[in-house]
Structure formats: C-alpha cells, structure tokens
C-alpha positions in Angstrom: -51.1 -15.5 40.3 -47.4 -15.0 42.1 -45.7 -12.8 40.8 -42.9 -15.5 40.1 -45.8 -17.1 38.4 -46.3 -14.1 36.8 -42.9 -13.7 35.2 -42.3 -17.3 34.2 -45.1 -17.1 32.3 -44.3 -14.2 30.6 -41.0 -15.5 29.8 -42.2 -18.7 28.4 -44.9 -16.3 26.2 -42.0 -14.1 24.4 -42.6 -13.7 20.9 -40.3 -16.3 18.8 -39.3 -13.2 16.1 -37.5 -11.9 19.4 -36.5 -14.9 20.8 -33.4 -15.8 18.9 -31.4 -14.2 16.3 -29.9 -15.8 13.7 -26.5 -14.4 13.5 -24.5 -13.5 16.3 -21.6 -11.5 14.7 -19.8 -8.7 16.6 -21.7 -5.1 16.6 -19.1 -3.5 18.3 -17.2 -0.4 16.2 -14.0 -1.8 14.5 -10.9 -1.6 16.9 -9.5 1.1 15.1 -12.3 2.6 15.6 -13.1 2.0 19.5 -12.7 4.9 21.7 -11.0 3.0 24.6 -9.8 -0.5 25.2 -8.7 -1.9 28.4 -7.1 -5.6 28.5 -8.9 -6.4 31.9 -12.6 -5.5 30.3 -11.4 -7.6 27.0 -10.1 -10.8 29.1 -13.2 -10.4 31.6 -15.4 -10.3 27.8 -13.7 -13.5 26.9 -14.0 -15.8 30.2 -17.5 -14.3 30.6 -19.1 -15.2 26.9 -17.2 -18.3 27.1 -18.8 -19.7 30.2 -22.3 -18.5 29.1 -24.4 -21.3 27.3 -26.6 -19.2 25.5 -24.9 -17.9 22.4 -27.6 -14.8 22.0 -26.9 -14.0 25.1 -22.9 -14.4 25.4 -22.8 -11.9 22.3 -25.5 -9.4 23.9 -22.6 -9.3 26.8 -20.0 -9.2 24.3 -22.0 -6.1 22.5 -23.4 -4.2 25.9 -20.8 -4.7 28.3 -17.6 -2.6 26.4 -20.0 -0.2 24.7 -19.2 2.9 27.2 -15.4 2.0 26.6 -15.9 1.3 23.0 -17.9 4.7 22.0 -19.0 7.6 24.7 -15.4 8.3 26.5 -12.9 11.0 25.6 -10.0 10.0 27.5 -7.1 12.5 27.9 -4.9 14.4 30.8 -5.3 18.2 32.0 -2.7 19.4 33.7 -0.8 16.3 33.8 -3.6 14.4 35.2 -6.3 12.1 33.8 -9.3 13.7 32.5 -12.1 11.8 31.2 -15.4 13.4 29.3 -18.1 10.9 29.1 -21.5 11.2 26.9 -24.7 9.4 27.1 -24.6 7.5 23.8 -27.2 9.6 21.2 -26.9 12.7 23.3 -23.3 14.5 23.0 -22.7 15.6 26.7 -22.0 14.4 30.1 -24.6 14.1 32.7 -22.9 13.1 36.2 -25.5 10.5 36.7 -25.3 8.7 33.5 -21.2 9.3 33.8 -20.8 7.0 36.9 -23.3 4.4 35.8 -21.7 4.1 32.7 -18.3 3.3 34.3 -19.1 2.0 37.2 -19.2 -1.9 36.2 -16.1 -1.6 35.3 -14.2 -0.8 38.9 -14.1 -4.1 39.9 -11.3 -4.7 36.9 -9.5 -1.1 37.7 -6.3 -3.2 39.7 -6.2 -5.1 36.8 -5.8 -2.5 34.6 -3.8 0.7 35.3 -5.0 2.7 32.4 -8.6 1.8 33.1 -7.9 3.1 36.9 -6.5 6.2 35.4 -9.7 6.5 33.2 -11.8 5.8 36.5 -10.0 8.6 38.0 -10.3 11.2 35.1 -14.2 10.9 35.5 -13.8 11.6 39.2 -12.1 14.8 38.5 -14.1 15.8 35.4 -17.2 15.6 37.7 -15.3 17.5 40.8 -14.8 20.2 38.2 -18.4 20.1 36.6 -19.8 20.4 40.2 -17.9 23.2 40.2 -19.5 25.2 37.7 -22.7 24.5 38.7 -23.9 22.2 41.5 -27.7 22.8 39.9 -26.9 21.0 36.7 -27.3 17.8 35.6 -25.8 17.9 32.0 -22.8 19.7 30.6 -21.0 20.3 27.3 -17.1 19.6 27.2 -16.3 23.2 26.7 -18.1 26.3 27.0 -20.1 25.6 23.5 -23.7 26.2 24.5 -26.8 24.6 24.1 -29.9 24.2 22.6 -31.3 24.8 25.9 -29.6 27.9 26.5 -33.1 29.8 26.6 -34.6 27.9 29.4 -35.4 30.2 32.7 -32.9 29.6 34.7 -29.1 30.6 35.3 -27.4 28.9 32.0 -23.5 29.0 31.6 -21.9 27.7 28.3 -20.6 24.9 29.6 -24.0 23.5 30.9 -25.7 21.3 28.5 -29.0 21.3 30.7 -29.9 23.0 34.1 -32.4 20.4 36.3 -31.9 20.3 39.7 -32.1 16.8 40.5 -30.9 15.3 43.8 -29.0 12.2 42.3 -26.6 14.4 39.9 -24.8 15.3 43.1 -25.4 11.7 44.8 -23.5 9.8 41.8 -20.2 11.7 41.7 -19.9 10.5 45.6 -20.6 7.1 45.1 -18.1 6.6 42.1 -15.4 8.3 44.2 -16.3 6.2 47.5 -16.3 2.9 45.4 -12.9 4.1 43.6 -11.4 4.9 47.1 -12.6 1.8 48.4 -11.4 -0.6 45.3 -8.4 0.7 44.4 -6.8 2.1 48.0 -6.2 5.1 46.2 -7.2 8.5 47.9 -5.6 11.0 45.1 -9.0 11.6 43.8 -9.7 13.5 46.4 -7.5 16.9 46.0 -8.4 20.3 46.4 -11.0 20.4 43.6 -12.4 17.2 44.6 -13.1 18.7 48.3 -14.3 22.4 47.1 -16.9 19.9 45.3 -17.8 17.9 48.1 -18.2 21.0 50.6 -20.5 22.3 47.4 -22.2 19.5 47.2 -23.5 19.4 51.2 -24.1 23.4 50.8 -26.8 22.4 47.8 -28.1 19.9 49.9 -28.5 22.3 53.0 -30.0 25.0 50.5 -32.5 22.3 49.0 -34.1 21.7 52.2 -35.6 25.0 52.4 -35.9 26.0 55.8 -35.8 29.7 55.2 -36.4 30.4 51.7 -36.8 28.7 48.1 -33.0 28.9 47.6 -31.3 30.2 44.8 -33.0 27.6 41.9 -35.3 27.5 39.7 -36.2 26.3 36.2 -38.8 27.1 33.8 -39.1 25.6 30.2 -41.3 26.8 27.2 -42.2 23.2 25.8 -45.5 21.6 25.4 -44.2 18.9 27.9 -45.5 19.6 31.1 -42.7 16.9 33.0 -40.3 19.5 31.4 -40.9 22.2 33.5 -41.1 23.1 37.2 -44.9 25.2 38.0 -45.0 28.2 40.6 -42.5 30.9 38.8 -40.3 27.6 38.3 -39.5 26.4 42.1 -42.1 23.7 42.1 -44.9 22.5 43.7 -45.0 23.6 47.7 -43.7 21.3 50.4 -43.3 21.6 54.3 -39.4 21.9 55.7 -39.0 18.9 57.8 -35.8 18.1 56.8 -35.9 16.3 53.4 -34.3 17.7 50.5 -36.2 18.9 47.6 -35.8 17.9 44.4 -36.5 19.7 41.3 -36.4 16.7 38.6 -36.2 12.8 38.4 -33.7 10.7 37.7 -35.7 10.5 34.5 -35.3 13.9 34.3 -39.0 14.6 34.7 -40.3 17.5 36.6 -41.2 16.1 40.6 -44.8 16.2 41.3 -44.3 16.5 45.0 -40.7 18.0 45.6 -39.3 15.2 48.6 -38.0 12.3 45.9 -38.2 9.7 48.3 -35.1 7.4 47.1 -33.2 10.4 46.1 -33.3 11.5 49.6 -32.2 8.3 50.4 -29.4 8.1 48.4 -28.3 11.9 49.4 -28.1 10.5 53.3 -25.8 7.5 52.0 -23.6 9.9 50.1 -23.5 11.9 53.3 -22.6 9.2 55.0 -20.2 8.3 52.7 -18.4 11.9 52.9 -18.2 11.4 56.5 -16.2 7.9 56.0 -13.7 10.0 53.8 -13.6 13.1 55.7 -12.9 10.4 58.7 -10.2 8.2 57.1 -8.5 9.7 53.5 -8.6 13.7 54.8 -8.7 13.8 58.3 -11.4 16.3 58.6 -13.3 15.6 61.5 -15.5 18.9 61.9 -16.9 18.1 57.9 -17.4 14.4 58.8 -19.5 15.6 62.0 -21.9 17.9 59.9 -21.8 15.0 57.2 -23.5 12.6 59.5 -26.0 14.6 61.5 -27.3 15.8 58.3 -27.3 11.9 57.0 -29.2 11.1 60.5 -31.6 14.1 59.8 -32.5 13.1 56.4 -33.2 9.3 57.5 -35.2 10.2 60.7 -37.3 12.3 58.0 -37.9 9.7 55.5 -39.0 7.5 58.2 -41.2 10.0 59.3 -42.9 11.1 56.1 -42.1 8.2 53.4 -43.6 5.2 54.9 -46.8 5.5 54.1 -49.7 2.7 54.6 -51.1 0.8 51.4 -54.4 -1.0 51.5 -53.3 -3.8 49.6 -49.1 -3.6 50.4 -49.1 -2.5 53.4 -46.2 -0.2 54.8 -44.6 0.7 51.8 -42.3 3.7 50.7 -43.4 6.1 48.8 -42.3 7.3 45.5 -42.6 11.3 46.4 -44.4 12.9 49.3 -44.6 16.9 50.5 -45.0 16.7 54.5 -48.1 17.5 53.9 -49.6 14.6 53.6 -49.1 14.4 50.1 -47.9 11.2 48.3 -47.5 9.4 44.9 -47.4 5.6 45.2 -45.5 4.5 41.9 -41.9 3.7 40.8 -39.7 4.9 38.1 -37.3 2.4 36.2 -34.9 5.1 36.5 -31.8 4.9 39.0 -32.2 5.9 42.0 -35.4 4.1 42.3 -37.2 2.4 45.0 -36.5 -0.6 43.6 -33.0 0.2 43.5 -32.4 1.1 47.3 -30.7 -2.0 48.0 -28.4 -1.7 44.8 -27.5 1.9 46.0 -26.8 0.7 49.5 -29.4 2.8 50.9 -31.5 -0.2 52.5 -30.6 -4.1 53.0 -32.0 -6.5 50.8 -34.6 -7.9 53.0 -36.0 -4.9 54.7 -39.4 -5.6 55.5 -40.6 -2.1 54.4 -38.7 -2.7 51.1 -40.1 -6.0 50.2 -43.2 -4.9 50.6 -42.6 -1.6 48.6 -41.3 -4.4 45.8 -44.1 -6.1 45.7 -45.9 -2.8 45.0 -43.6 -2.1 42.3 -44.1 -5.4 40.2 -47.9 -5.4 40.8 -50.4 -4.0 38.9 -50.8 -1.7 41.5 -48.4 0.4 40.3 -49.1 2.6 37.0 -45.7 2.3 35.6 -45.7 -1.4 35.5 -46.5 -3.1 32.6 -47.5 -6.6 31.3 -48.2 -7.2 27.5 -46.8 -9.8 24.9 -43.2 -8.7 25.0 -42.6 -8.7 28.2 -43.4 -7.5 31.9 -41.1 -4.9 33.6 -41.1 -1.4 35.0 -41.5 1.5 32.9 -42.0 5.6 33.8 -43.6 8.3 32.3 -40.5 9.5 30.7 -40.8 7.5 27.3 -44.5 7.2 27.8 -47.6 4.7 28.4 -47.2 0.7 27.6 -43.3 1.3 27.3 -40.9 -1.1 29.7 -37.4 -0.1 30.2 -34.6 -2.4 30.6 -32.9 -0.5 33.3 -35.9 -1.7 35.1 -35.6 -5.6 34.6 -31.7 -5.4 35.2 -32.3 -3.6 38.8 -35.2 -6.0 39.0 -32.6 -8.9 38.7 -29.6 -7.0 40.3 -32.1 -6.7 43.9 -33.4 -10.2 43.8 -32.0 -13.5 44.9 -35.1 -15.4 43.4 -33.2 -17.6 40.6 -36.3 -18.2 38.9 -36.9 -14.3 38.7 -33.4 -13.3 37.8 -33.7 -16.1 34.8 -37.5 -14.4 33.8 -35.7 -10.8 33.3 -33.0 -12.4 31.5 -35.1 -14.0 29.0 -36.8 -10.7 29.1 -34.1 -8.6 28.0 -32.5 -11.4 25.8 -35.5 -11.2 23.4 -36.4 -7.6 23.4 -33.0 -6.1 21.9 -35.6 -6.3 18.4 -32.1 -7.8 17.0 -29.9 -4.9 17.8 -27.8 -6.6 19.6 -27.6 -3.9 22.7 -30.3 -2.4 25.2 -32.7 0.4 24.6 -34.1 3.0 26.7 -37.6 1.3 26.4 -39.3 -1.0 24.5 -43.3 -1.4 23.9 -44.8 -3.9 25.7 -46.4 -5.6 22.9 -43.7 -4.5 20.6 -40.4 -4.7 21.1 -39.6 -3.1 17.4 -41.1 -0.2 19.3 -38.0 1.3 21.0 -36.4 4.7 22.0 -32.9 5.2 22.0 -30.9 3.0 19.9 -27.9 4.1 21.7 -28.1 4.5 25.1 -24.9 3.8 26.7 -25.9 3.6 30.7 -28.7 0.6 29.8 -26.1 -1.1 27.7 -23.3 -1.3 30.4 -25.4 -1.9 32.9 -26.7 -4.9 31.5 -23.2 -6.2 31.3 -23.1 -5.4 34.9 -26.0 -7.9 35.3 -24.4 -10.6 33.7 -21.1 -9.9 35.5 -22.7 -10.5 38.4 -24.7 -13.4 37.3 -21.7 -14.8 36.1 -19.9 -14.5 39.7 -22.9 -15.2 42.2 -24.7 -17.5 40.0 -23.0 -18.9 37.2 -25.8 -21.9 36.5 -28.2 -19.1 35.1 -26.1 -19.0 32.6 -24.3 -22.2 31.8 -27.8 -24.3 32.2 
C-alpha cells in the first residue's frame, strides 16, 4: 500500500470516542488571567476559526495557537529594554530551543503588533544573555535559583536549569533573530550582547568539532535512564574529526548514540550561514562573515561526505547519526531538528531527491520510530517510549508536504487525538490516545497553530471543505 493509501486509511479508521467532542467551549485561562495578549494574535484567532469549517478544529486553533502567549511568557524590560523569560508549559524554565519554537509562529503578526515585536525582541536578548552564561546548556532558570539537576557531572551554574550539549540550543536562538531581522527590518537585536553570543556560539561550534581534543564538555548523570547520560567519563561515544560537529544530546534531549547528529549539523551550517548574511548586511563585519561561511561550507561538504548513506530498500537516504567511521543509525526523531524537518528549517528544498527519499524512509515501516496502530500513524522517538506518536511529528509531516490528501490525513490525525483536551500533547499511544504525556506542552501546542496558519494561507479548502 502507498503511503497516501496508508494515511487515508488511517484517518478514515480513527476511533469515533476521539473523533468529535461534544462541547467546544474555550480552554484558554480567563483574560485576567492570560499572561500576554496581543491584538494581532487575537484578530488572526478570529478570521482563522471563522473561515475553518470544522468546529473541533477551529476551537483546537482557538485553544493551541495563543497558548505560549496565554501561559509560559514573563514579559518585562531590563535595563530599559524588553526582556522576555519563556518556559516549556509543565517544566518551569527556558530551554532556547523550545523558546523560539514557541514564539516563532507568531512573527509573521510582529508589524502588526508593536508590543508583540517588543516581546519577540525580549526573547532575542534573553537568549543572547543565556548563551552567555553557558553556551553548553540547553535549559536555564530565570535567576540564579538552582536545580534539581544541580548534581549532575558536569560544570553547573545556578542559573542553568539543565547542562546537555545539544547542537540545536545554539542553532535556534540564530534562527529567531535571522527571521526577526528579516520580518520586522529591525537590526537592534543585535547589540553588543547579541554579538559576544554569536562569536560564542561559532567558538562552541569550532570546539565541538574536535580536531584536537574532546573540548571542554562533558556530562554524566546518575539515573537509571541510559538516554540520560553520555558513556566514556561523559564525552560520548568516539567519532573521527572530519569536520562535523559533535553533539552531545538530541533535540529530544536524549543522549546521541553516534555523536555527528546529522540534521543538527545541518541546521548549525544554515545558522552559520545565516551569521554571515548579518555579519554582511546589519554589522558590517566582513572578517566574521568570511569564517561564518567557510565553516558553513565545511560542515555541508562533510555531511555530504559522511551522511548520505545507501538503503537497500530507500535508496540514498540521510542518515539520522553517523561517526566517520562508518557508523550509522537509520531512524528519525519527531523532534525539531529532524530529518523530516530539513525543509522546514531551510536546510534542504522541498524536493531534494536525497530528501524525498530519506521521507519515505521516515513514514515507512522501515523506520523504528514510526508507528501505525488504531489511533493513528505518525512519527514518534524513544524519548516518551515504544508505540507512542508525537504530534510535533504529524505537524512537520504536514508543514513539509504539498500532498493535500496527506496534509488533510495528519489533520484528522491530530484533530482526534487531543483525548478531548482541547490542546496537543507530547505523545500519544498509538492505540490509545487517552494515553498521553505532557498535558501541557507549550512548543506542540503553538506549533500546531502554526500548521493551521499556514493551512489557512496556502490552502484554505483543507479547511473550509
């Protein structure tokens, strides 16, 4: 069978206790009780649930889309200029991933909105200063409070929540500032702080590649989780230097089995390519911009070199991880960045030949981490565990397609496996969708507003037929 086939069937099989829920009012906090409101978010809310058919899913946009606005910021100024702490949902601290993914659907709005730009623009800086602190963490506190993983083996400050080297904490912060830059026209985010945080950021990058040495990181984690912890006194597993940049963690925030995160590396030569653009243009530093582009350049001749790998069934296809050894681990996480996501992250166009085929890979049963049961069929990871799909990976799935039929299959998907919530979860079982994780996960919940946003402006009869 297709894998349209595939979906459409699954779609049409969704459990009728999911399908539909029988009242659709608000489960957003009271107004008084909302952490932020912006008038362009609200208007965009109204002309979106208006045009949508489906009331189920009109009021799942209604619910998902405001719900970083609505709970996880702390919006205020430092210094006389905006400053802007953003948590995860359930988990009370910032990680610079989640941060920008959580506000990023909501820059297309910013000129509409001047305290919404100034919101944008406090995140920018909160994550300049974070990098700061320490360019090896992923998570941190909004004040120098400690944590409950203040024990781990590794080189803890108060103001770190959590200590994973992962390759995308210092990819996102880029990306948000790029997109801001490039939305709004305005280059004040990038002040002094902002550049000692870029020039950090390519310094990690250059240490992660480990041409003379381990570098100055490393982790170690008593826990009975293995994924929580890196082996070999807490560097990680051994990998040739050919140029890629190791990673200590996923995006999932799982432990790396082979250290070279393929579409983390990807994503680190677009945000080096991005740096170069602002060095360039907005700062006028054309010595940075140089070393920001050869190093973009080295890490793409590598991956070309050492992630295309050849699958009996697939074809060329990218890896997931690989060591330069030889090593590889042919699978995908529904965590961003994914391989499913390069096209979404600008890291590879839509219709790459080696992409299609890795995507094909990833929604076949080919692939460990996808799954097919009564609920649903989607992308899942290790993270939550076995037989769990995660919404994050049927909104990419729809975000990187142009396949109506398949955008309209992950829809229906996600529609009827909220288990009448009324938002997204962090995963679901595939047989159960009363079987969740996270009952507040802000990054899932935006995000899926971001799907429908786009639906809505690309192809508005998915959700008006």
């Amino acid at each position: 069978m297709s894998t349209r086939r595939q979906f459409l069937a699954t779609a049409a099989a969704l459990p009728a206790a999911f399908a539909q829920s029988k009242s659709f009012t608000s489960a957003r906090p009271a107004l008084e009780d909302r952490k932020f409101s912006s008038t362009a978010v609200e208007a965009a809310i109204a002309e979106i649930t208006h045009a949508i058919r489906d009331p189920e899913l009109a009021w799942l946009f209604a619910n998902c889309f405001p719900n970083t606005l609505d709970t996880t910021v702390r919006f205020s100024e430092a210094d006389g200029k905006p400053d802007t702490f953003v948590i995860t949902g359930d988990i009370n601290a910032m990680w610079l991933r989640d941060s920008t993914a959580q506000v990023w659907p909501y820059l297309p709005l910013a000129a509409r909105d001047a305290r919404l730009k100034s919101l944008l623009l406090g995140v920018i800086r909160r994550q300049a200063q974070c990098i700061l602190i320490d360019p090896y963490a992923n998570a941190f506190n909004f004040g120098p409070t400690g944590s409950e993983w203040a024990k781990d083996l590794t080189t803890m400050k108060p103001e770190l929540h959590e200590r994973k080297w992962e390759i995308d904490s210092l990819c996102y912060p880029v990306r948000l500032a790029y997109a801001y830059w490039k939305t709004t026209g305005d280059a004040s985010c990038f002040d002094k702080t902002w550049r000692e945080a870029a020039a950090l950021t390519v310094k990690t990058f250059r240490e992660q590649q480990r041409k003379k040495d381990h570098g100055p990181y490393r982790f170690q984690r008593s826990s009975p989780v293995a994924s929580d912890t890196l082996p070999n006194s807490g560097y990680g597993n051994p990998a040739k230097p050919v140029g890629l940049i190791f990673s200590g963690f996923r995006p999932s925030d799982d432990a790396c089995v082979f250290p070279f995160l393929v579409p983390s590396n990807f994503f680190a030569a677009q945000s080096l390519t991005q740096l170069a653009e602002i060095h360039t243009s907005a700062l006028s530093d054309a010595g940075f911009a140089r070393e920001c582009t050869a190093f973009a350049q080295e890490v793409r001749e590598a991956l070309n070199t050492y992630a295309i790998v050849e699958h009996p069934v697939h074809g060329r296809i990218y890896a997931y991880e690989v060591d330069g050894y030889g090593g590889r681990l042919l699978m995908d996480d529904a965590n961003v960045p994914s391989l499913m996501s390069l096209p979404y992250i600008d890291c590879v166009a839509p219709r790459d030949p080696v992409y299609q085929s890795t995507r094909k890979f990833i929604l076949s049963d080919d692939n460990m981490f996808f799954y097919r049961g009564k609920a649903g069929a989607g992308l899942g990871g290790p993270h939550s565990g076995l037989d769990m799909i995660w919404p994050l990976g049927l909104i990419i799935q729809a975000i990187t397609t142009d396949d109506a039929n398949e955008i309209a299959a992950c829809l229906a998907t996600l529609k009827a496996t909220h288990a009448g919530t009324g938002f997204m979860h962090e995963s679901f079982h595939k047989n159960d969708p009363a079987k969740f994780t996270r009952k507040w996960f802000a990054w899932a919940n935006t995000m899926f507003g971001e799907l429908i946003y786009k639906v809505h402006r690309t192809r508005p009869d998915l959700l008006t037929a």
